[in-house]
N, C-alpha and C positions, 0 to 999 in steps of 0.2 A: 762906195764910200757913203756913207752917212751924211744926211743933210748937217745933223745936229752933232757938230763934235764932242759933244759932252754926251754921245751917246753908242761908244764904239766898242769893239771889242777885241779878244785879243784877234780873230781870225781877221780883221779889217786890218790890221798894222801886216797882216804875208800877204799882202796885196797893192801894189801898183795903180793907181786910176791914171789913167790917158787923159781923163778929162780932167783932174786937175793939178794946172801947172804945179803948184809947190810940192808934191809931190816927183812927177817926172823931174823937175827944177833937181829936186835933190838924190834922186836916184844918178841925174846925170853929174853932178859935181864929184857923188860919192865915187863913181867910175870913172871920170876923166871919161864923158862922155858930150855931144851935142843934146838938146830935147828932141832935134832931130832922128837920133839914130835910136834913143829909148823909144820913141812913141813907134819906131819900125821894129823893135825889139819884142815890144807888146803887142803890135799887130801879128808877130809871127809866133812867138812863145807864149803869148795869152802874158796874163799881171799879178803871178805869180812871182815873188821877190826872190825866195830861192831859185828856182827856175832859171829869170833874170838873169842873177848874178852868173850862172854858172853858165849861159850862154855868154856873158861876157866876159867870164876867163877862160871860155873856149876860145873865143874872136883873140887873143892877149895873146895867145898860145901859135895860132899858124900866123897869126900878122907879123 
C-alpha cells in the first residue's frame, strides 16, 4: 500500500494490506468476518481480494 494515498493505482485497490487496520477493518465487516480471521486469511491465501473472497465463500459453503 502506498505511503501517499493520493498515489495508488488501480493494482493497489486487488489488494489486502494486513498492515493496515481500515483496510482488514473493512474486508472484515464486508464478510461478516473478525480482523482476526482476515489477517489468518491473508497469512494463508496471501492479500489478494479476489482470492480472499472466494476463500471466504468457500469457508460459507462447508460451515
Amino acid at each position: 500500500m502506498a505511503d501517499d494515498k493520493s498515489k495508488t493505482d488501480a493494482s493497489d485497490r486487488r489488494m489486502v494490506s494486513a498492515e493496515q487496520d481500515y483496510e482488514v477493518q473493512h474486508f472484515a465487516k464486508k464478510h461478516n468476518l473478525t480482523t482476526e480471521e482476515v489477517v489468518a486469511l491473508i497469512a494463508i491465501h496471501g492479500n489478494d481480494r479476489a482470492t480472499l473472497g472466494a476463500a471466504v465463500q468457500k469457508r460459507t459453503k462447508t460451515a
